[in-house]
N, C-alpha and C positions, 0 to 999 in steps of 0.2 A: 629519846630526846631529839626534838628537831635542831640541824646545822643551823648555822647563819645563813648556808646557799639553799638548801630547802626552805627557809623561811623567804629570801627575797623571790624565788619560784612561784610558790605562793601568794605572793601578793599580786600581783594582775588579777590569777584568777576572784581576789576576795573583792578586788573592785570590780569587777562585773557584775558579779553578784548583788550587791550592795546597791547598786545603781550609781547615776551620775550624785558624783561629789562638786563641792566648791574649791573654787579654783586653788585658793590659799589650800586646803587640804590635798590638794594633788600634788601643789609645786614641793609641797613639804616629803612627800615621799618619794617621788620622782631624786629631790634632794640627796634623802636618806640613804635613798639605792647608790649614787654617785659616791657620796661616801664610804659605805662599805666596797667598791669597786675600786674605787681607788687605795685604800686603804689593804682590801686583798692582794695589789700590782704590791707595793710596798714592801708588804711581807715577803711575796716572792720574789725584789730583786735583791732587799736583803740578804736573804737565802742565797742568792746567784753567788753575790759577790764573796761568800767565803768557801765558794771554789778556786779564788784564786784568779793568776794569769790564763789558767788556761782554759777559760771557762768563754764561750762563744756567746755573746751577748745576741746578737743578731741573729742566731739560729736559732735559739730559744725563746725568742718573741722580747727581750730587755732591747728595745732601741733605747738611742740618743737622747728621744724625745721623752722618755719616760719623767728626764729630771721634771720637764714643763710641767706634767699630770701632778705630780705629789707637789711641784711649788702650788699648782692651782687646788689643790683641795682644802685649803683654808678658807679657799673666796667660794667651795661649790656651792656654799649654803647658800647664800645671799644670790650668787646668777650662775644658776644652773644651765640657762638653757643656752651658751656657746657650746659647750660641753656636752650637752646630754645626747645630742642625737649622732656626735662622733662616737659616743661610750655606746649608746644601745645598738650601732649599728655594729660595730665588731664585736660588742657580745652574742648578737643575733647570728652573728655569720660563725662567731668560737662555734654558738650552742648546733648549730646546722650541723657542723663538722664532729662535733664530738656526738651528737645521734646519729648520724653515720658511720662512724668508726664501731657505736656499740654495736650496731645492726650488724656491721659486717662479722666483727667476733662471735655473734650469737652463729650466722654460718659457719664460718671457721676457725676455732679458738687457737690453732697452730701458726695463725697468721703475727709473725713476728714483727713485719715494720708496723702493721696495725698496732699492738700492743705499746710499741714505743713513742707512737704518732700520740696516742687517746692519752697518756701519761704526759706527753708536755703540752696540750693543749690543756688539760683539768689543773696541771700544777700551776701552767700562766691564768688563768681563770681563780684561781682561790679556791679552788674544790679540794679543799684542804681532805676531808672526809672521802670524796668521791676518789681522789687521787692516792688515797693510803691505799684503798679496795683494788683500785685497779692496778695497782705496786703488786699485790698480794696475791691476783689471781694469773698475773703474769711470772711471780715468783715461784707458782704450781709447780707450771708447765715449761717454761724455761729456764734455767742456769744466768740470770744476770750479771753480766759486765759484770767491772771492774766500776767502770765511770757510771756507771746504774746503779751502782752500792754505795758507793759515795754520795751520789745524789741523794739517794733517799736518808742514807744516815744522819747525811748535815741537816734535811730540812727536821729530822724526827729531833736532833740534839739542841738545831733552836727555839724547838717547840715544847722542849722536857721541864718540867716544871719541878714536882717531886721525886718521889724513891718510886713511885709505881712508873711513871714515864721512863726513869732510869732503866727499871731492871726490860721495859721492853723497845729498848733502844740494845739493853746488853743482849735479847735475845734476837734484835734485828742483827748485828754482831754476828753470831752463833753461825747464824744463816747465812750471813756472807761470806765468811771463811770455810764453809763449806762448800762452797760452789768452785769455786778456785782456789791454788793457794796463791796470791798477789800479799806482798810485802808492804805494800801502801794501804792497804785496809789492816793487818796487823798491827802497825806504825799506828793506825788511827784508833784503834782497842785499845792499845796499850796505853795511848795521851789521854783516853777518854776514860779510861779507866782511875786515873789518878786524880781526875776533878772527884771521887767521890771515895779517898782515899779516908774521910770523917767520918762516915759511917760506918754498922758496922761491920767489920772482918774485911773493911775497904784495904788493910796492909796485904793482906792474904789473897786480894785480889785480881791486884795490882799484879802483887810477883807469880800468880799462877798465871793469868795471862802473856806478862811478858815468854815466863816459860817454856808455854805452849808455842807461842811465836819463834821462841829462836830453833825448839825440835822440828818444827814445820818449816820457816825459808830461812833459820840461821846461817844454815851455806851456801848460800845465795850468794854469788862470787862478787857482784856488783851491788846488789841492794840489801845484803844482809847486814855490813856495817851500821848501819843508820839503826838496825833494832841494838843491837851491841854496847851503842852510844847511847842511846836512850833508856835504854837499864842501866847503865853504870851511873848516867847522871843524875835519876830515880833514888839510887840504892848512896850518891854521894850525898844526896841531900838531904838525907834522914841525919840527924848528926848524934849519933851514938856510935861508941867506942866496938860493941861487936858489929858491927856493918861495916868497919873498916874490911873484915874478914872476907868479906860478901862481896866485897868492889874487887880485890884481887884475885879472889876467886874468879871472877870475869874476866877478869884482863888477863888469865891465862887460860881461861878455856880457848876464849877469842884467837889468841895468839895460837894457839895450837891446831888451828882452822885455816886453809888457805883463802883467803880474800881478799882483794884490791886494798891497796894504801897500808897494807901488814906494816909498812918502815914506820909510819907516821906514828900508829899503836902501839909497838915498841919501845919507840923512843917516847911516846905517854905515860909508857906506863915505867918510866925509866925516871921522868922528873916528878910521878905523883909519888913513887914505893922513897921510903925514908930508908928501906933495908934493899941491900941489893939481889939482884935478881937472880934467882936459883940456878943452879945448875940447870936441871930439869926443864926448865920453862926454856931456855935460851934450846936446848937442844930440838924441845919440842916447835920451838920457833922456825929454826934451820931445817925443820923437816918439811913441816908447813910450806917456806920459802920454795921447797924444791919441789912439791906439787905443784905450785901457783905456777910454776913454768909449763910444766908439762898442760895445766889447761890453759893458760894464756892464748894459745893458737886458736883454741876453738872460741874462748869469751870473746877476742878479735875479732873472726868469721862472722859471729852475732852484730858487734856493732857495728863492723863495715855495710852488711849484709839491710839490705831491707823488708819490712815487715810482707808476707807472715815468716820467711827465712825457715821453709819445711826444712829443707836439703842442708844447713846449717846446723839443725836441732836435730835430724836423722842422723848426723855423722858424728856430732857429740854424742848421742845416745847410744851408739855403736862403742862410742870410748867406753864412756862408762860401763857398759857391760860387761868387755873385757874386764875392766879392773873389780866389777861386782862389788862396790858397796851398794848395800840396798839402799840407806838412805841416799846419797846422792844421785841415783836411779831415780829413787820416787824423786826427787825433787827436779832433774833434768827434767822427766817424763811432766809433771806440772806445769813447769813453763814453755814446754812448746805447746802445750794443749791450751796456754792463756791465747798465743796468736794464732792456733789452727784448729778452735775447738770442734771446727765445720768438718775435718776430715776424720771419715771413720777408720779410715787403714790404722792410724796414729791410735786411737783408743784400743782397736782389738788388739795391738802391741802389750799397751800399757796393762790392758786387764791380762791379757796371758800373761805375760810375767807373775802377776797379783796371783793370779790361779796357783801357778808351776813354781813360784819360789815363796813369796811370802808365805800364803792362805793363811792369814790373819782376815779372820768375817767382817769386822765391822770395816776395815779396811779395802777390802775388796767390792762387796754389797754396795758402798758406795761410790765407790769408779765407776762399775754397772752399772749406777743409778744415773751420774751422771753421764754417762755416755748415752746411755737411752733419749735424755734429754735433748743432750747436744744435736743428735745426730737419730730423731725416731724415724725418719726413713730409710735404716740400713738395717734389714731383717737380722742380719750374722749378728750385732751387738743386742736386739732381743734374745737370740737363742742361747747366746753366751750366757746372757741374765738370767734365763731361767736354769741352765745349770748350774750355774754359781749359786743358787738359792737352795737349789737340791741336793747339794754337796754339802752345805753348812747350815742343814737341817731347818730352811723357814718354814712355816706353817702350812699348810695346804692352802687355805683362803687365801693368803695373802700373794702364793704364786697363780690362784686361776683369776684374782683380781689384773694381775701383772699383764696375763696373756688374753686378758678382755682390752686391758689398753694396747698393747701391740696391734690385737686386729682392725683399732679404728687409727691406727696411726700414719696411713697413709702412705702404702709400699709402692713403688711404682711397676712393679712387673709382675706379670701372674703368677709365676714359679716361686717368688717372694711369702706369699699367703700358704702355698706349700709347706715350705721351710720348716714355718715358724708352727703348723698346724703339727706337721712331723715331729717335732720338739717339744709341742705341749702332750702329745701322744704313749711319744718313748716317755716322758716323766710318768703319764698316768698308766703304764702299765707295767715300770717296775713298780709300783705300791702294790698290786694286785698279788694275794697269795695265792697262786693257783693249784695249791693242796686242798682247797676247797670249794664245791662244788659252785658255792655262789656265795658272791660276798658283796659290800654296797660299791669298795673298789673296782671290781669286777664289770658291775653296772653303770657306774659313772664310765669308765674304758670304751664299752661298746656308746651309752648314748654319746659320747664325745664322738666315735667314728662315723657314729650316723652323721649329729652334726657336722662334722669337718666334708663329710660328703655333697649335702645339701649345702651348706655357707661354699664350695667352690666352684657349683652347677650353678646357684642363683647370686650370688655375691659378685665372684670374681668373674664369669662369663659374661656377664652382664656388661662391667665395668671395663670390660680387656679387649672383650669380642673373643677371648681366644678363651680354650681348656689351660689351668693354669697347672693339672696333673695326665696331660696326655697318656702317658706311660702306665696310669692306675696303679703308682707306687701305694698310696695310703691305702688300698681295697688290698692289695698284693699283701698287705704287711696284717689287717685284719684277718684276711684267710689265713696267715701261718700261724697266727697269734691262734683261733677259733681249732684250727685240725692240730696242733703239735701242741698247743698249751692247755686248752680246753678238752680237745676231744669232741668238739661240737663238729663232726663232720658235714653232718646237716648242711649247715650255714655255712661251712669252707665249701663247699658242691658249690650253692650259691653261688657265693662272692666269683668263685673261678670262675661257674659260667655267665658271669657278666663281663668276667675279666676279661675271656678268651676270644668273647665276642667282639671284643676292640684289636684283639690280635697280640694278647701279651700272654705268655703263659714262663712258670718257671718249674723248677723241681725240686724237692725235698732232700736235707743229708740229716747225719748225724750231727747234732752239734759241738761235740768236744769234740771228733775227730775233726769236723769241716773248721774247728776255730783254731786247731793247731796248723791242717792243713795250709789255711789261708796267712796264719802269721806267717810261715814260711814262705809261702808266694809270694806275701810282700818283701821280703827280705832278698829273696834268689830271682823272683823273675825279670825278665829283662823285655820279655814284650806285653806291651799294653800294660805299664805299672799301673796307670790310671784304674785300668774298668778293674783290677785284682783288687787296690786300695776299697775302689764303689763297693765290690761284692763283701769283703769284710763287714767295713762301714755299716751295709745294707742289714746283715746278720746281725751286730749284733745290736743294731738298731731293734729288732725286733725281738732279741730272744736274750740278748746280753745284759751283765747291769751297770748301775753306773761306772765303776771302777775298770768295768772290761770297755766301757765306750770311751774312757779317757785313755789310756792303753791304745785302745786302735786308733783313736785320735794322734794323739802324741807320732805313734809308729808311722801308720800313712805319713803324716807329715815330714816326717825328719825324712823315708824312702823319697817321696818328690822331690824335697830338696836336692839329692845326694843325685836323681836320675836327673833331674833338669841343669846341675851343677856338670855333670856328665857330658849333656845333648852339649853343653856350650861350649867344654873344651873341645869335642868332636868337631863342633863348626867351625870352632876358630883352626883347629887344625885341617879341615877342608879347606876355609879360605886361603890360610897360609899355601898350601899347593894348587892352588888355582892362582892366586897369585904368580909364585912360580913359574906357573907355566905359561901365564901373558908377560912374565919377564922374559921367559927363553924365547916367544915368538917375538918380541918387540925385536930381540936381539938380530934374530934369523931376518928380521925384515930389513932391518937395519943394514945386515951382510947384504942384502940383497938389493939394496938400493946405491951402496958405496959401489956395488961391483957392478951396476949399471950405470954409475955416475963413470967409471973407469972405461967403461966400454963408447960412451959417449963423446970422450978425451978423445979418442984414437980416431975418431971420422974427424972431417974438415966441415966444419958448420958457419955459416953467415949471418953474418949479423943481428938477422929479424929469428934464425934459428935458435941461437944463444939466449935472445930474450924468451923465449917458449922455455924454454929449458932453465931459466931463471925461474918463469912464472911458477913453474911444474914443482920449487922445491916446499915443504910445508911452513905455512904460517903459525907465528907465534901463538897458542892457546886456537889452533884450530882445529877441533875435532873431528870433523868431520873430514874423509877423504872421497875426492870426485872419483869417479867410477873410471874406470879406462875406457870406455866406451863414450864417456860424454866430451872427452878431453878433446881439443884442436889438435888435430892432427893434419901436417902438410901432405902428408905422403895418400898418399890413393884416395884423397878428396876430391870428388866429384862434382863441378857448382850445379846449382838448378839452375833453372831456367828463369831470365832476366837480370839472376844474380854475379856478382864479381867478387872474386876469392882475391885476398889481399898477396896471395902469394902462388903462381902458376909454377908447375912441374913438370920438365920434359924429361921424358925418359931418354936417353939414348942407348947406340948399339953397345957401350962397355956396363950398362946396368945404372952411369950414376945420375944426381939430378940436377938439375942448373936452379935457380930462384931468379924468380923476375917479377919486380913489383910493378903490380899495377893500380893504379889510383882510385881509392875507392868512393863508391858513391856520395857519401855524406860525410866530409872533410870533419866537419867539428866534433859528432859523436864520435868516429873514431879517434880524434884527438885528445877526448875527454876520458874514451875507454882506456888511450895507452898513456895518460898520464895518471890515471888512477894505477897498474900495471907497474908504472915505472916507481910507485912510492919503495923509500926503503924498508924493508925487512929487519924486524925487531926480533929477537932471537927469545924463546920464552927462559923466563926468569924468574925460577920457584918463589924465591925469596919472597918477590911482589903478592904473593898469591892474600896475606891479608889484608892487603892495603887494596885490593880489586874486588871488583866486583863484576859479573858476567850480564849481560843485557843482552835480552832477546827476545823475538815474538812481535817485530818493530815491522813498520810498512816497508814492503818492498819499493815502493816508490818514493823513499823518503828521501829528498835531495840533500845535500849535503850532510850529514849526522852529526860528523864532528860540531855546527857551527848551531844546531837544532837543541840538543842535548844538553853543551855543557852548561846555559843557562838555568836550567832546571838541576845539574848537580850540583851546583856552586852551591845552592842554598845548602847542603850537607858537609860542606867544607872546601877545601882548598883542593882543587883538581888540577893531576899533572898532564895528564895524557888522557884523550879519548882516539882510540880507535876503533872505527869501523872496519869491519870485514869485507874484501869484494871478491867475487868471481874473476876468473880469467880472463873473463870479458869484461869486465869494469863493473858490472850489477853488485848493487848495495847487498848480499843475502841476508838481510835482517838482522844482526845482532851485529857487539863490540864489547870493545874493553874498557871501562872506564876506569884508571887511578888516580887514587889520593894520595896527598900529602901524609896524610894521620891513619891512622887505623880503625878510628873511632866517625871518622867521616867515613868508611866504608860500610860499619853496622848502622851508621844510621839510612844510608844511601839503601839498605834491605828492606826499610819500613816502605821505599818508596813502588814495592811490589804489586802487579797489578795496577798501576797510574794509568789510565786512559792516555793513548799519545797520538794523535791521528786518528783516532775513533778506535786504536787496537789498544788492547789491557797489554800495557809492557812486564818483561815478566824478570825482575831483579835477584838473582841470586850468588853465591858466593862462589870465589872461582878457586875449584880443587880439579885437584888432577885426579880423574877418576880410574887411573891405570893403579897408581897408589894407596887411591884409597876407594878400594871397589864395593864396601858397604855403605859410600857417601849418598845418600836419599836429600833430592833438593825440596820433595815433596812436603809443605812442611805444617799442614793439617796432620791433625789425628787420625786414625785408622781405625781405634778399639771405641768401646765402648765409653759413651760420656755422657751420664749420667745428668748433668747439668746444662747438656745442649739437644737445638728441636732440631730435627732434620723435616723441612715444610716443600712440598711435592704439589703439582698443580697451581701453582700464580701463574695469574696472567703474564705475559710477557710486557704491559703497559704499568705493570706494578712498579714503583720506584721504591730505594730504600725506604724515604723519609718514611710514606704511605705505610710500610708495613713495620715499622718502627714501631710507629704510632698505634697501630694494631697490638702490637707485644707488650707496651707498657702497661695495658691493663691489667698484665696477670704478673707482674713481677719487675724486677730490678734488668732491665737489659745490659749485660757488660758489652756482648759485639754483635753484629749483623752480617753475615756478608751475601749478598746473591753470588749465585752460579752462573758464570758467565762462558763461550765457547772463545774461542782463540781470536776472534774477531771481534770480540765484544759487547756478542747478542745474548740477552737472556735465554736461560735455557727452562724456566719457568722453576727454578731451587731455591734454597736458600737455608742458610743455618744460623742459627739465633744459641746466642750464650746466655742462661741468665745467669744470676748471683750462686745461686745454692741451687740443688734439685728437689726440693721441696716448691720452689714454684715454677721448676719446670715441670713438675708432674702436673701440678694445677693450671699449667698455661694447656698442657696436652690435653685436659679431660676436657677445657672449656673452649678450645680451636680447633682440636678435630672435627672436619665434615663442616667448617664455617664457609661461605660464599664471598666470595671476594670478586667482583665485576662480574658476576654471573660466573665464577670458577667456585667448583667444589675443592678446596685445599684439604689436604691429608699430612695429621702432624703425628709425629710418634721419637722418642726419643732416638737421639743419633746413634747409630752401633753401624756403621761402612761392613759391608761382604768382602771374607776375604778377598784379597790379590789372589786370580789363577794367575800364576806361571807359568809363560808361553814355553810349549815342549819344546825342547832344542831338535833340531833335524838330525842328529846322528843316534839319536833316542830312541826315532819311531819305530816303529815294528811292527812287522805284518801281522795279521791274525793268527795265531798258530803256527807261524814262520818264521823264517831268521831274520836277523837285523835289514835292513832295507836299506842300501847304498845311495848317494846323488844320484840321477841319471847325467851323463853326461854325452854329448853329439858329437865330440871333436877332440883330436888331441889334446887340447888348453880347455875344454869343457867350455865352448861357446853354443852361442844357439844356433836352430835347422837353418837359418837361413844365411849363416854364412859362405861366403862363396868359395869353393874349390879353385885351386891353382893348378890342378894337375890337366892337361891338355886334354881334351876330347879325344882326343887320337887313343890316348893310352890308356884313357876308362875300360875297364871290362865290366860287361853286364854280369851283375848279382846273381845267383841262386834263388827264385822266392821264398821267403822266410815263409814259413810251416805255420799254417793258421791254429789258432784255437779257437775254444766256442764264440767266446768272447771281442777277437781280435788278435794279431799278430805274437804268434809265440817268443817267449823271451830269448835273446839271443845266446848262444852257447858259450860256459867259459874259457871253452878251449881255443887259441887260434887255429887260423885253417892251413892246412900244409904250408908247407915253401913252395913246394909243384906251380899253387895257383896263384903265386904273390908277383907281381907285374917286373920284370926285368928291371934291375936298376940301370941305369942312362948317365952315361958321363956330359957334359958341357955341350962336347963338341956334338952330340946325338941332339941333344936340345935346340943347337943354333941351325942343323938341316930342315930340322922343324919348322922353325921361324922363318923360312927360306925356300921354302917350299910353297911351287904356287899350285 
């Protein structure tokens, strides 16, 4: 039967056809069309408006103006044509958009803002018909909202007419409650249930549903009240003498459940009961009472906390598991999965559990199911699925249907297609009996090896550029399967020698002896638990069944835990004495600076000495220490030539030195350098440490800082203090201190990270004392793996963000952008792009790699950073074959060759020639050289003949 929207589709083409009409018959239909167009808007804002307040009028195409349209469709008949060419032209431009969105799904049906886009364009159009369909094939393949279920239910409960509408409204219901468990679709079965409480077995209905609601989110600590209230008001309004039974029966179940506003329920059910309240219920109330505290702290974290609040709903699920009630497991585990249904770590949680405690199937099977949904670009929750299918006996068909959709699901990494090919494998060769020489099990085995062969030479190589089984694990696992389970030596010859030709080869055990062997290795080894865990795993992947792969599963896993739990206290107890030991040198340096500040006392110093000896002591929050070498030093400074030394030194004959200032060339810079010099000295002050913030990477030429800067903090709050840093000499060295008043004006003052400021990217971070806290990392990109960001290689360097913004938004949602810039603020032709999910960063990669960009070839691949080397320390190195390798050092105090000797020419004695080798001058001996040939030691009065001697 033709729609209404098929029928007005229709009509153009049947006036073509037809030929030219008269005019009165044209304006008639032209009319007609108006009316049902306007009358379609109608129905659907109807529909709008019993979503309530919170329902977006203007994002879903209901303007303001709509009232205008339905007042004028009274007048459309009679003058249609103010009207008709505003209506046809945004119908033409809806229809444009909505046969683009189909086209696009016909390429890619995974495309999720497609899906949602082509649904409220068809629901705003009246595509009443078209808009169920495309509800239903979006329903397949993804898990709908919360606000997607409600949408559809209301328009299907305005449009239910009889008991056939009814029951598939109750089976659109069905559906939605399966997807999530959300208490507000409950709440809405349960009221919708009761409009049809006249038909019949409508009583039975009614209270099976509420039922089922309160075993599913009844302990729902915040929105389970509202089902509780709404059965009892159900069950009070029937008005028959045994349903009194029925209401109090609720109001102590209730009561005996911790959840919010428990006082208010009590005392409800304190002025409904005509008999007083049991023993029993009051106790079971007080117990109740004393849970609600125990989670109150984490229900708080939730509502403080903003959406998705992973870190909130990990640490309440960590409660709950101690305390192990399954049901309020499953039920935590549901609601953080409503706001992070995107992350897969959170579901392989949830289904292991489901596996290792519950293993209820129909329970399980469908976690799996929805987790595939949620999340089909993470291989591990395929693989999961197919075990969990194999364990509780589904059908054969319906698991190689499972692992037909996994391979078009869209993995983003070659090793991914592996995985999952490995998992379809290990299933199809525990079915195989291999007591007998050939069976159809047998043959499905092998052609699936062939295929999984061919699908990752032409499939994945293609797609990846790269082998996504370098190693020929799946070939390696055919040969043991073919020589140890068949006896088909033949074909094991084979496979090796293709294997071996890649350079992999392995070797044959026993297997009960190698599978007790290897439990044991997991349990006792201490090096390389990893590759001992692989080699089990690898076994009995291949030869094991399923109860011995859950076993080594389980095992491996608990041994990582227990060894990486291990590596950590090891480190923290490494840092802890490394710490230590830059406390004891802090100390040592410390002694060693008071006892040269004491030595200092005891000389007669002048005025401009004193200030040296000021400058010389450390500033607040300055890490850095000047070299001895670069420091002013008066003593044996030598001026060059044209230049004048602010302070001349004459020796005399008793050794000491006079000061005599001489006026230096450029009066005001040096007035400016010693009044920068003479600022005071701020003593650091841990306390301050969150209310600052450190700033650096700034021009060395920047004039004044303090008066440059505080403009641009103010906008983050109330600033007390900015201090610049300066040299001894008065030079700005690039960075300061800036404090705030708040604490909160310092976290925001972080955002202002990398601000262009004089053409330099300034570089804002938190100021920690890094002596204390030596694993503090300012760096504050990611480092691992990130699946939902592009790492883009070759841009131009004239490339500007917006430009390549605008580049990114066609393949997905962009959260951030940033270029790669060098310390100066020049592109370095990088750049990392965030989108939404990793599902269109895989699609932004396959359709950006090798794009041209101003004549640049760009190269995009998902972000994964190479680890950090760790620069060797110098007391590490080691010779080849030799022992440790010392500093070399040229001097008592280990200065360099070119510092000058003090000891008189007179008294030098010439060397011995040091003893060549092949190479160059042989190393010098540990031993010292006699006393015999050590130079006379010389009193004073030997030294001043010296000096006197002509």
């Amino acid at each position: 039967m033709a729609t209404a929207a098929e029928t007005s589709a229709s009509e153009p083409e049947a006036e073509s056809k037809a030929g030219p009409k008269a005019d009165g018959e044209e304006d008639e239909v032209k009319a007609a069309r108006t009316r049902r167009k306007v009358l379609s808007r109608a129905v659907a804002a109807a529909t709008y408006k019993t979503m309530g307040p919170a329902w977006d009028q203007q994002e879903e195409g209901v303007s303001e103006s709509d009232g205008d349209e339905y007042a004028m469709a009274s007048s459309a008949e009679s003058s249609p044509g103010e009207y008709e060419w505003e209506y046809d032209e945004e119908e033409e431009k809806n229809q444009l958009e909505i046969e683009r969105l189909e086209e696009q799904l016909s390429i890619n049906v995974y495309d999720y803002n497609c899906h949602v886009d082509l649904i409220r364009l068809l629901r705003l159009e009246g595509e009443l018909t078209k808009v169920r369909m495309a509800r239903q094939k979006m329903s397949e393949i993804f898990p709908l909202t919360e606000e997607l279920w409600l949408e559809w239910l209301h328009d299907e409960i305005s449009m239910a007419q009889d008991g056939l509408d009814r029951e598939h409204v109750y089976d659109l219901f069905e559906k939605a409650v399966k997807d999530y468990i959300c208490p507000n679709i409950w709440l809405e079965y349960g009221q919708y249930s009761v409009g049809g409480i006249g038909q019949k077995g409508g009583l039975e209905k009614v209270r099976s549903v509420f039922e089922r609601a309160l075993s599913s989110v009844g302990l729902h600590m915040t929105k389970g009240l509202a089902l509780w209230e709404a059965y009892r008001e159900f069950e009070s309004a029937i008005v028959e003498a045994a349903r009194l039974e029925k209401v109090h029966s609720l109001f102590r179940r209730q009561l005996a459940i911790p959840l919010y506003d428990m006082e208010a329920t009590f005392a409800e059910y304190e002025e409904w009961s005509e008999d007083p309240i049991p023993e029993s219920v009051i106790q079971n109330y007080n117990k109740a009472l004393q849970q609600l505290e125990k989670y109150k702290p984490y229900e708080e974290a939730l509502l403080q906390a903003e959406a998705p609040r992973l870190a909130e709903y990990q640490a309440y699920i960590d409660f709950e598991m101690k305390i192990g009630d399954p049901a309020r497991i499953q039920l935590i585990f549901e609601r953080a999965l409503v706001e992070n249904c995107l992350v897969p770590d959170l579901w392989i949680r949830y289904s292991q559990y489901l596996d290792r405690q519950l293993k209820v199937k129909d329970l399980v099977l469908s976690v799996h199911n929805r987790a595939i949904r949620n999340c089909p670009w993470t291989v591990a929750l395929w693989s999961r699925y197919l075990l969990a299918m194999e364990r509780h006996g589904v059908d054969h068909q319906v698991i190689s249907v499972t692992f037909e959709k996994a391979l078009n699901a869209g993995f983003i990494q070659a090793t991914d297609y592996v995985e999952i090919w490995q998992a379809y494998l290990d299933y199809l060769r525990r079915r195989v009996d291999f007591k007998q020489d050939s069976s159809k099990e047998l043959e499905e085995l092998r052609a699936a090896f062939t295929r999984a062969l061919e699908y990752l030479k032409q499939e994945v190589e293609e797609r990846f550029n790269e082998s996504g089984d370098p190693s020929c694990v799946i070939m390696q696992n055919w040969a043991r399967i073919e020589a140890r389970l068949c006896n088909n030596m033949q074909k094991a010859r084979e496979l090796w020698d293709s294997i071996m030709t890649r350079g992999n080869a392995k070797a044959h055990g026993d297997t009960q002896h190698c599978r007790k062997a290897l439990h044991r290795a997991v349990q006792c080894t201490s090096d390389y638990p990893e590759h001992v865990c692989e080699v089990l795993l690898t076994m009995e992947r291949t030869e094991g069944s399923l109860e011995d792969w859950d076993i080594a599963v389980q095992k491996t896993e608990t041994r990582l835990a227990r060894v990486n739990e291990q590596r950590m206290k090891a480190a923290e107890k490494e840092a802890a004495l490394v710490q230590q030991e830059e406390e004891k040198a802090e100390q040592r340096k410390r002694a060693r600076a008071e006892k040269k500040a004491l030595k200092k006392k005891k000389k007669i110093r002048g005025p401009e000495k004193r200030g040296a000896d000021e400058d010389d002591e450390k500033e607040w929050g300055d890490d850095e220490e000047e070299q001895p070498s670069k420091r002013r030093r008066v003593e044996n400074s030598i001026p060059a030539a044209g230049e004048t030394q602010n302070v001349e030194v004459a020796a005399g004959p008793a050794g000491k030195c006079a000061a005599v200032d001489v006026e230096p060339p450029s009066k005001q810079k040096e007035k400016a350098a010693s009044l920068k010099r003479d600022m005071p000295k701020v003593l650091h002050d841990s306390s301050k440490d969150s209310i600052t913030v450190f700033v650096s990477n700034l021009p060395y030429s920047m004039q004044e800082p303090d008066t440059k800067l505080r403009p641009l903090f103010e906008a983050c709050g109330e600033v007390v203090q900015i201090r610049p840093i300066f040299s001894n000499r008065g030079d700005f060295r690039g960075y300061c201190y800036v404090e705030f008043k708040e604490e909160k004006s310092a976290l925001q003052a972080l955002e202002m990270d990398r601000k262009s400021v004089e053409g330099r990217p300034m570089f804002v971070s938190p100021c920690v004392d890094k002596s204390k806290n030596p694993d503090f990392k300012v760096f504050r990109y990611s480092t691992s793996l990130e699946k939902h960001k592009l790492f883009i290689s070759g841009l131009p360097f004239s490339c500007t963000k917006e430009e390549l913004e605008e580049i990114c938004k066609a393949h997905g949602t962009v959260k951030d952008l940033r270029l790669v810039t060098n310390r100066a603020g020049k592109p370095k032709g990088l750049a990392y792009v965030e989108y939404e999910n990793e599902s269109q960063a895989s699609q932004a990669v396959m359709k950006m790699d090798g794009m041209t960009i101003k004549e640049n070839i760009i190269k995009v691949a998902i972000s994964n950073p190479p680890q950090r080397k760790v620069p060797e320390k110098p007391e590490t190195r080691k010779a080849p074959g030799g022992p440790m390798l010392l500093p070399q050092t040229y001097g008592a105090r280990g200065k360099g060759r070119t510092q000058l000797s003090l000891l008189p020419r007179a008294l030098q004695r010439p060397s011995a020639a040091a003893p060549q080798a092949e190479n160059g001058p042989a190393a010098a001996p540990a031993v010292a050289a006699p006393a015999a040939t050590e130079a006379p030691k010389m009193s004073n009065a030997d030294f001043a003949k010296l000096f006197l001697r002509k």
